[in-house]
N, C-alpha and C positions, 0 to 999 in steps of 0.2 A: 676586175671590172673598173674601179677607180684608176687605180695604176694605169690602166691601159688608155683610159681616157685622159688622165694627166697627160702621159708619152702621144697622144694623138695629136694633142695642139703641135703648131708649126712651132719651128726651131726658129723664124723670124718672131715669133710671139716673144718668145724668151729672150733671143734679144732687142728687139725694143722697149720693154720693159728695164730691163739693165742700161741701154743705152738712155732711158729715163732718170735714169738715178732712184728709178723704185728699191725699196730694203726687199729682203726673202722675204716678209709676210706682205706686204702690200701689192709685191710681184704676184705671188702666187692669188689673192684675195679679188685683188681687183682686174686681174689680166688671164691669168691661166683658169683659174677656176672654174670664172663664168661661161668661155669657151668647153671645159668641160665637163662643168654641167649638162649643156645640151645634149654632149654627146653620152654622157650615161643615163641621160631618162628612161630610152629605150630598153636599155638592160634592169633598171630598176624596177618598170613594169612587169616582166617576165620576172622577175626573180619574185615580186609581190603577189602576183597570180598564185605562183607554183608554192608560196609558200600559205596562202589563201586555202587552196586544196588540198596540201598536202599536209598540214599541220592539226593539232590541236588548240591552235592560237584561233581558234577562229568563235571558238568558244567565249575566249573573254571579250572578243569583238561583239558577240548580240548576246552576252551575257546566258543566253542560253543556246546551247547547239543546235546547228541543223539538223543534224543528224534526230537531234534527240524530239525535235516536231516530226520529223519525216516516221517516226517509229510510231510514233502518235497516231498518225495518221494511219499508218498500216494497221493498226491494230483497230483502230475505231471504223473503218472501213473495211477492214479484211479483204482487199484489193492491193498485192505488193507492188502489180505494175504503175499503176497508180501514184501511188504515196512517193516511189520510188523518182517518178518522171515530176512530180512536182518541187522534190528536193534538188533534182539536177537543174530544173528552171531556177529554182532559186536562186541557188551557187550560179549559174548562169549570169542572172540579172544581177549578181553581185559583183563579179567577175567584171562586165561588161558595165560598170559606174566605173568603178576604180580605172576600167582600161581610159573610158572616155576621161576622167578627172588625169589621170597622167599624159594623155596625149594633149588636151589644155595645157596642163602646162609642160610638154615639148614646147609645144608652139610660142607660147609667151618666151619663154627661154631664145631660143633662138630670135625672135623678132627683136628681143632686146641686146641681141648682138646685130641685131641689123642684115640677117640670113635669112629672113622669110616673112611672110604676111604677120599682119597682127589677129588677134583671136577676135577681133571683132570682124575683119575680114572674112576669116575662114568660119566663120559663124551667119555671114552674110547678113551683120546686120549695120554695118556702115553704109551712110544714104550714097544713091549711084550719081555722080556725078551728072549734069546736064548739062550740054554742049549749048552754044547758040542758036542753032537750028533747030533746036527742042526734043531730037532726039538724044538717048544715052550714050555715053560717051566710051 
């Protein structure tokens, strides 16, 4: 996943950089990286979902387990489908924070290479321009 996002940036990256007189750490820190950063956010979100669900690490994340409300629940309601469907909401709206906090900063990421809108745009809350004739622009 890294590697392959190193190896993604252009071959002109690399040499521009060299052709800067940049050293290997300043090359890679201030030229390559940031370009590949952007491109492994997307793989980082996926790999933190799956490891969200599929782990036990999720435990020291709310200190106490879903799981272990969710059993709670079943037992204090004696309704499985229940308890069941509200543990999956959970993990859901957990799920779906972290997805939106990594796609935030996709976006930042790449704006700050100069590839795409900024987060105040794509959040639509930069004022709309107004033209002369007073409609928007």
């Amino acid at each position: 996943m890294v590697r392959g996002s190193i190896n993604s940036v252009p071959v002109g990256q690399w040499e521009a950089s060299t052709a800067l007189n940049l050293g290997p750490i300043h090359r890679v820190r201030r030229v390559i990286f940031p370009q590949a950063w952007a491109l492994m956010i997307p793989m980082l979100t996926n790999l933190l979902i799956q490891l969200l669900k599929g782990s036990a690490l999720a435990t020291f994340i709310f200190l106490q387990d879903v799981n272990f409300f969710t059993e709670q629940l079943r037992r204090s309601t004696n309704d499985v489908f229940f308890s069941y469907t509200v543990g999956l909401l959970v993990y859901f709206a957990i799920a779906y924070v972290l997805t939106l906090g990594m796609n935030a900063l996709e976006v930042r990421a790449k704006n700050r290479l100069g590839a795409g809108p900024s987060l105040r745009e794509v959040l639509n809350l930069a004022p709309v321009p107004v033209s002369a004739k007073g409609g928007a622009a």
